[in-house]
C-alpha positions in Angstrom: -10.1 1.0 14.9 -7.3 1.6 12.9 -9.1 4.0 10.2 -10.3 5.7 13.2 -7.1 6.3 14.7 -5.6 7.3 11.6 -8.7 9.8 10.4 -8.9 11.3 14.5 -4.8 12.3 13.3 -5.7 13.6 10.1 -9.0 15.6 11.5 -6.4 16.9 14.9 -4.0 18.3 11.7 -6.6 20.0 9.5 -7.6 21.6 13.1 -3.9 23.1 13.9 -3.7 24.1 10.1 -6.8 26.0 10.1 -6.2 28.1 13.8 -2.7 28.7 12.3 -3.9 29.5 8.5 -7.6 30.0 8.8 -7.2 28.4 4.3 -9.5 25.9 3.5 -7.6 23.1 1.5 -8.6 19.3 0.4 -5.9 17.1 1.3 -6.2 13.7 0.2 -3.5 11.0 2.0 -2.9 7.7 1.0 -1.1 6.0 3.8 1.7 3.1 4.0 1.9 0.0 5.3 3.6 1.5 8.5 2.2 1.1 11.4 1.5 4.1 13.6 1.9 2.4 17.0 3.0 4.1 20.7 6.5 4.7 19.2 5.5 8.0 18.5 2.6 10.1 20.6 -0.3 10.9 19.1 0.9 14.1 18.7 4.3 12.9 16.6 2.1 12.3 13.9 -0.5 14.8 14.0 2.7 17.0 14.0 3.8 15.3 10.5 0.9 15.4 8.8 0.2 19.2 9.7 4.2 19.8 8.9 3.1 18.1 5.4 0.4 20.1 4.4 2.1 23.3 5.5 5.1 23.0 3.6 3.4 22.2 0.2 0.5 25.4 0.9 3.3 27.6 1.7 5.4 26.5 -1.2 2.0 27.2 -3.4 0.5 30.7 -1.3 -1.1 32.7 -3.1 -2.5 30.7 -5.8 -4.7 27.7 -6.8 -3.3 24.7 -6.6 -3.4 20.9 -6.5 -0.1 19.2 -5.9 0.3 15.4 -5.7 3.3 14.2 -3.9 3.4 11.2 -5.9 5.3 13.5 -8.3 7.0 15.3 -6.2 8.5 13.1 -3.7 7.4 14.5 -0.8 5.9 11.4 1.3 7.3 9.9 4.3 7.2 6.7 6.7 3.6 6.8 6.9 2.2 8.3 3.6 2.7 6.9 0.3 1.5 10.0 -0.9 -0.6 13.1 -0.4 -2.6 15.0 -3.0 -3.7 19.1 -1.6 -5.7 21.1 -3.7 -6.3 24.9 -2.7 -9.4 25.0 -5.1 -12.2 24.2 -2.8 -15.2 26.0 -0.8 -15.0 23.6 2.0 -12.1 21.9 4.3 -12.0 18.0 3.5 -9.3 15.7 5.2 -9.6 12.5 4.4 -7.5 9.3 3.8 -8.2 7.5 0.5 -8.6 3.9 0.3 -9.4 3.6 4.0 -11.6 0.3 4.8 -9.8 -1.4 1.9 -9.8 -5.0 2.3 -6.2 -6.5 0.7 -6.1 -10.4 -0.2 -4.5 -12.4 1.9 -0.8 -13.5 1.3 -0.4 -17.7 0.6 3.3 -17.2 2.8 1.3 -15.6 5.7 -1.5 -18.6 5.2 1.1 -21.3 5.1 2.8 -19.9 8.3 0.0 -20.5 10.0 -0.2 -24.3 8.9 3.0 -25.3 9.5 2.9 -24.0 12.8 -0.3 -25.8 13.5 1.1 -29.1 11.8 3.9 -29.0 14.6 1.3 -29.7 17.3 -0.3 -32.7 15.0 1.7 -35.0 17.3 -0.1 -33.8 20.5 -3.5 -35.2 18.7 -5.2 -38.4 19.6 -4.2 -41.1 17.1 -7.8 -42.8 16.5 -8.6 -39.6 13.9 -9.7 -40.2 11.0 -9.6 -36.8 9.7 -7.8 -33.9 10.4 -8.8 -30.7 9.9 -7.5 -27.2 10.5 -9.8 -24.5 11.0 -8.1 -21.0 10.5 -10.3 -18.0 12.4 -9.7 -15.3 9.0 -11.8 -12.5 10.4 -9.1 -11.4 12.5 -5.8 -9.5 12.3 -3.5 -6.6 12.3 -5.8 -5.1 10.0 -8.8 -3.4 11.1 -11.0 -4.6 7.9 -9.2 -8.1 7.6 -8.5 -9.8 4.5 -10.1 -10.9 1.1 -9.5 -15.0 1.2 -11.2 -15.0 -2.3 -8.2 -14.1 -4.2 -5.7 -16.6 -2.3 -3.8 -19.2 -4.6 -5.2 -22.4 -2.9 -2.9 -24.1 -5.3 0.3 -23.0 -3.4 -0.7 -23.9 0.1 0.9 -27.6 1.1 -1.5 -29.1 3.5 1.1 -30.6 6.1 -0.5 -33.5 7.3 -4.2 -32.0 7.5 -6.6 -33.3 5.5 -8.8 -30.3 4.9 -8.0 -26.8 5.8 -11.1 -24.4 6.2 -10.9 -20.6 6.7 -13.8 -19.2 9.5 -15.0 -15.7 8.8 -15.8 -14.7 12.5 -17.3 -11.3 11.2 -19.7 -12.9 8.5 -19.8 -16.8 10.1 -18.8 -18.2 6.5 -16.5 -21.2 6.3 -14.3 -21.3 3.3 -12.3 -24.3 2.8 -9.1 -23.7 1.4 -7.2 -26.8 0.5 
């Protein structure tokens, strides 16, 4: 839902630049780990992306080009950078790196446990065993995260004896510790 959202702003921006151009242009954006949430309107950041392309075309009118704000500096809040390029027969507005799938952090793991280990004292006390299964195919991020990459090594149990991670999305338990 989130790539969604994001490409629905970038596709409403290519829109207002072509009725107020009528240019063709590829504009690649790489976005930031911002979150666009209901501080702004929808239309706040159609408004800033459209604002962003314009001011590198009209900076560049009149010729090819293909401009990476990388280099130039030009990124904001939401964009880690842009790249437009005026040599193209078609209109393309895309984000890169959309669906990308980061690893998970061991901090953001190990929050989870010791908040979990805090309730160990509400269990029964005949257990043998106690184990923590953490749902992973949830989150803040759309795709999730890659568990595959995690430093098990770091993570301190807390007074569970096994740890497994539950893929919701794929029904594949990983334990972890």
């Amino acid at each position: 839902m989130i790539e969604v959202y994001r490409q629905s702003i970038i596709d409403a921006a290519r829109l207002k630049f072509e009725d107020k151009y009528d240019v063709e242009l590829q504009c690649m954006f790489r976005y930031s780990d911002a979150v666009m949430d209901k501080r702004h309107s929808k239309n706040h950041y159609i408004d800033l992306f459209f604002s962003l392309v314009e001011t590198i075309y009209l900076a560049n009118k009149g010729r090819d080009f293909r401009v990476s704000t990388k280099h130039c500096k030009l990124e904001n809040e939401f964009v880690d950078s842009i790249n437009v390029s005026s040599d193209t027969t078609w209109s393309n507005w895309q984000s890169v790196g959309a669906y990308l799938v980061k690893p998970i952090d061991y901090k953001d793991v190990q929050l989870v446990i010791n908040h979990k280990a805090s309730l160990i004292t509400q269990y029964p006390n005949n257990i043998d065993e106690k184990w923590l299964v953490i749902i992973a195919g949830l989150g803040h991020r759309s795709s999730g995260y890659r568990f595959d990459l995690l430093d098990r090594s770091s993570i301190d149990k807390n007074g569970f004896d096994r740890i497994y991670f539950f893929d919701d999305r794929s029904e594949d338990t990983i334990e972890i510790v």
